[in-house]
Each structure stands twice: as C-alpha cells, then as structure tokens.
N, C-alpha and C positions, 0 to 999 in steps of 0.2 A: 504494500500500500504506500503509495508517493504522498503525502499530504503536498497543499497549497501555498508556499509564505505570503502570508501576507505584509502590509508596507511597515509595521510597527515589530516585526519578528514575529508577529505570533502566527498559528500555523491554522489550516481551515480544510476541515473536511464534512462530505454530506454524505449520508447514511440514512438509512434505516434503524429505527429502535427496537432492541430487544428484549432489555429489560432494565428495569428501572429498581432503584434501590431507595426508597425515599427519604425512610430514616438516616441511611447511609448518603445521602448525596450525593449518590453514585450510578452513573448510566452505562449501559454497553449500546456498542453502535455497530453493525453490519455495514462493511463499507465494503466494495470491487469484493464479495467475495468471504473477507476473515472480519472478527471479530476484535472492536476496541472500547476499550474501558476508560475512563473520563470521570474524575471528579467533580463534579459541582457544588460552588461554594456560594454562599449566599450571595457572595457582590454580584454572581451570572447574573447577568440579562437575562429572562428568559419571554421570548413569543410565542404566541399561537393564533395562527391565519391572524397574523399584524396585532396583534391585540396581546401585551404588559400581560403575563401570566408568574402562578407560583410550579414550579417544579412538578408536585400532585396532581397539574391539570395533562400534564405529558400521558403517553400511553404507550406500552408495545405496538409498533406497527407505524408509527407516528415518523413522516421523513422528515432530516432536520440537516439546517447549516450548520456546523458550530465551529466556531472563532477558539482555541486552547495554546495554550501555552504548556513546556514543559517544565516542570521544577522536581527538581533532581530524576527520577526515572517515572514520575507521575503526570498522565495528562491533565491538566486542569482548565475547563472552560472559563472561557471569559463571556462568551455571547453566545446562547442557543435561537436560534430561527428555526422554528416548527411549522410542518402543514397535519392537519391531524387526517387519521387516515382518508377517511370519506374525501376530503377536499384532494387527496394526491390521487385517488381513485376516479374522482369526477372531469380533473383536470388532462386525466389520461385517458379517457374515454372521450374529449372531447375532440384532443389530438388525432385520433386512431379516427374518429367520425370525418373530420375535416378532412384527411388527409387520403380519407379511401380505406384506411385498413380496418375498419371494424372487426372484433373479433374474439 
C-alpha cells in the first residue's frame, strides 16, 4: 500500500471501514486490498456526507479519506472524511447508470 503525502507531511489514504473500536479510538481500514489500523484521537476531525460528526456515528462498510500522520510506529488521524454506506452505494449506481454499465 503507497499512501498519498500530503503538503504538510502528513500522509492520506481512502479505504473502506472494517471495524471500529470506539472505546479504543481505534479504526481498521481496507485499502488496495490489506488491512490498516489508525488511531483516533479526539483533536480528529471527523465527517459524515459533509456534516461535523463524533466517531460513534462511523460504521463498518463506511468509505472514508483520512489525512494520518505517523508517531513513532503508530498511524494516527488527523482528519477522517466519511461517505456512509448507502450514499457510496447510490453514488455508484449512478455512475454505472450514466455511463451504460448497469449491473
């Protein structure tokens, strides 16, 4: 898995959610393929379809940007960007409509 850098160092990948650890503040992400784990600490950002959310409101299945940095061997978010599933489902069915390939 290649992450993104972004302009501040910090690094940006998009995945799929798999599972969410709430009490723990702790997400795994499906990205190309393998599995990554990501701390979440309260200063995250976190969105959902554009809209200031808390952590709880995230779900397995949920695709997401997220902005991390590493401190020492640990990923740690700094900004999550969430589509919750429904809306990454609708938005791909719209594509696959317009473009001919329903299916």
């Amino acid at each position: 898995m290649m992450p993104l850098v972004h302009a501040d160092n910090e690094l940006l990948v998009n995945g799929v959610i798999e599972h969410i650890d709430i009490p723990g503040r702790e997400l795994r992400v499906r990205t190309q393929g393998m599995g990554m784990d990501l701390d979440v600490p309260v200063s995250c950002a976190i969105l959902l379809n554009d809209e200031r959310v808390k952590l709880r409101l995230l779900q397995d299945g949920d695709f997401v940007h997220i902005r991390y940095s590493m401190v020492g061997s640990t990923a740690s978010a700094s900004f999550i960007q969430a589509s919750g599933t429904k809306a990454v489902l609708t938005q791909y069915t719209a594509v696959a409509h317009t473009s001919g390939q329903a299916g």
